[in-house]
N, C-alpha and C positions, 0 to 999 in steps of 0.2 A: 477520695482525697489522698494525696502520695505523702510519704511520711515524712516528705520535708514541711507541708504543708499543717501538717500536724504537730511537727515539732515547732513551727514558728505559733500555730494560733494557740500551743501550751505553753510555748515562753512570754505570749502576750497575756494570755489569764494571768500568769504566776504573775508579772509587775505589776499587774493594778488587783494585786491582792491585798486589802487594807489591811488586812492584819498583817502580813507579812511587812507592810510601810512603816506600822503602828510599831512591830517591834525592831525594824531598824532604828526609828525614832528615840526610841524609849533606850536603848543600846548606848544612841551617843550622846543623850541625856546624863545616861549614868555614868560613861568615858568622860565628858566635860566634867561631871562635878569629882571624880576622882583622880583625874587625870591633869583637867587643865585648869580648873579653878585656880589653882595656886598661883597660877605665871599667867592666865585670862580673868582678871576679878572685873565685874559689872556693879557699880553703883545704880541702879535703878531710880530716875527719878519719876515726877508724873503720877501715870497710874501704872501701880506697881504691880498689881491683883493679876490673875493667871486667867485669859482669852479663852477662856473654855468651852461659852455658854452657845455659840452659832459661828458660824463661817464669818471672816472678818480679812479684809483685804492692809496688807503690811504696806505702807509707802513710807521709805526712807530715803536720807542721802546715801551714799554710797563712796566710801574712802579707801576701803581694802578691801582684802578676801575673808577678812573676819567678821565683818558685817552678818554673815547668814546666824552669828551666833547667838546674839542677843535675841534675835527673831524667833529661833528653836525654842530658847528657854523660855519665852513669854508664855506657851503654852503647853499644855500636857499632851495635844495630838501632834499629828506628823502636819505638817505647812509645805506647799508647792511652790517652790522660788520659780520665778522668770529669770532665765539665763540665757546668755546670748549664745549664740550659733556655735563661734570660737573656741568655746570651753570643751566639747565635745572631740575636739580636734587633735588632744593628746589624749593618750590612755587614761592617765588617771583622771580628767576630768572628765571625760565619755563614761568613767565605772561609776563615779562618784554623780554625778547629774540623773546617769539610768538607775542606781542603785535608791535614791532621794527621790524619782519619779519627778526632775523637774521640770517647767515649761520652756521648751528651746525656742527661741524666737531669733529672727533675725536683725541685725545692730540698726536697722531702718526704721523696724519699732513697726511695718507693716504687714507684719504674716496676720494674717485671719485665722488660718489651722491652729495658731497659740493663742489665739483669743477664745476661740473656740471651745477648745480646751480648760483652757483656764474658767470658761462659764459654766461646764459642765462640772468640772469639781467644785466650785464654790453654790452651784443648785443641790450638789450632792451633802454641803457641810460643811466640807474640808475648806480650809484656810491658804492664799496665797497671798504669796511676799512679791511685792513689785518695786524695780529699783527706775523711777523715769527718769536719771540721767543715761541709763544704758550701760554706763560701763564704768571702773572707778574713778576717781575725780584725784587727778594728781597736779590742779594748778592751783594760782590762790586764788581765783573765783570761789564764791558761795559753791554755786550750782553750776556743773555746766548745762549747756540745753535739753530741755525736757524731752525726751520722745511721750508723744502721745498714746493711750491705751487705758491708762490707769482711770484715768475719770470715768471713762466709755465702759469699761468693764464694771464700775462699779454703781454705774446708772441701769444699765442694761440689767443687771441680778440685783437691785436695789439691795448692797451689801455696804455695810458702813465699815468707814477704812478706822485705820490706826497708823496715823504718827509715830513713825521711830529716830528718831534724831537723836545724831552726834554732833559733836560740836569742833570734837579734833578725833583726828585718824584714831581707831583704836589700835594701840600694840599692847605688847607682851609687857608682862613684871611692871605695868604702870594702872592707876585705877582708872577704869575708863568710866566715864557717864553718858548715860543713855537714858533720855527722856519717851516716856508712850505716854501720847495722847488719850483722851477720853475720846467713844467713837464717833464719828463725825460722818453725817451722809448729804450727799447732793441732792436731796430731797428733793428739793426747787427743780430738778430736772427730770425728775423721775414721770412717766406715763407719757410723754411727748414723742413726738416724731420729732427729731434734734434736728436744726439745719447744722450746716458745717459752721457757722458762726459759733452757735450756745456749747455745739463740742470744744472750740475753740476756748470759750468762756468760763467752761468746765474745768478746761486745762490749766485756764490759768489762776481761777480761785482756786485749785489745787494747789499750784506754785506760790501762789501768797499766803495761804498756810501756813506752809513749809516754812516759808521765809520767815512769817510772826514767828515761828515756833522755834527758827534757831540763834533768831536775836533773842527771845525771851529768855533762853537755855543760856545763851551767852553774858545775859546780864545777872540771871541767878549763879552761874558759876563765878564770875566775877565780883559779887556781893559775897557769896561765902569765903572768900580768898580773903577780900579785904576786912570780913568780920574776924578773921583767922588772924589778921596782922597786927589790930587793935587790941587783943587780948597777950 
């Protein structure tokens, strides 16, 4: 083996070193709560309690770049986002994607190699954050369209997801609220040979989830506002 060959299969150990993931993690853990808490505060609604206990698949809406953060802190291990192709394409998001070990996928929502992937860490434990609108949502649509994967990934490792929903963009120096689901699986589809309808069908009791979940968010925040005004 030549020693370029050596130096790549030791730079490939060293990134899927978990420990080494475990204390990047735990790193921006403690940078968030010293750092950015002040001017990033989370309201947590739902189920508040910390994802510890097994591998659990993240599906949220997706509004900004600070979306991955609520994600992180929900639990005490390191979590593998799905990130699209693009990000890798400037510096800092090519250090910051290899550096988090996350799943590069392409904006079609069709690589196999990421799905792949993504099965083989959630057989292993480990936790992935999946965003099925692909990219951030900068119109006034709810949702934009879903790319497929999420349901499929989570049928195929019968791994029950978690709801993260926002309701408005989170920014800075404002409180944001973010609701997690209690865990929810596809049961009903679990053991089958899928045709491409029931994936289809998967898809979309996904998407109607989501949707309960952020008109229900939208009417609890809208109730505590107005309970706020009558006092």
């Amino acid at each position: 083996m030549s020693k370029k060959d050596k130096n790549a299969e030791k730079a490939a150990k060293k990134s899927e070193d978990p420990k080494r993931l475990d204390k990047w993690f735990r790193f921006m853990r403690r940078f968030y709560g010293i750092c950015m808490r002040p001017a990033l505060h989370f309201k947590k609604l739902g189920h508040t309690e910390k994802f510890n206990d097994r591998a659990y698949i993240y599906v949220g809406n997706h509004k900004s770049v600070l979306d991955v953060v609520p994600v992180a802190i929900s639990l005490d291990k390191p979590v593998h986002f799905m990130a699209k192709k693009e990000l890798t394409e400037k510096r800092l998001g090519r250090w910051f994607t290899k550096k988090c070990e996350c799943i590069i996928v392409n904006r079609d929502g069709s690589d196999v190699r990421a799905l792949m992937l993504a099965m083989k860490y959630l057989k292993n434990g480990e936790s992935v954050c999946v965003f099925p609108e692909g990219t951030r949502n900068k119109t006034d649509e709810i949702f934009l369209p879903f790319k497929s994967g999420a349901a499929a990934l989570a049928i195929k490792t019968k791994t029950p997801i978690i709801f993260m929903m926002q309701y408005r963009k989170i920014k800075l120096f404002k409180r944001n609220y973010v609701f997690y689901s209690e865990p929810f699986e596809l049961s009903e589809f679990y053991d089958k040979r899928l045709t491409e309808e029931e994936v289809a069908a998967a898809d979309e009791l996904l998407r109607s989830k989501m949707l309960e979940l952020y008109m229900a968010l939208g009417e609890m925040l809208e109730s505590g506002k107005k309970g706020k005004a009558k006092k």
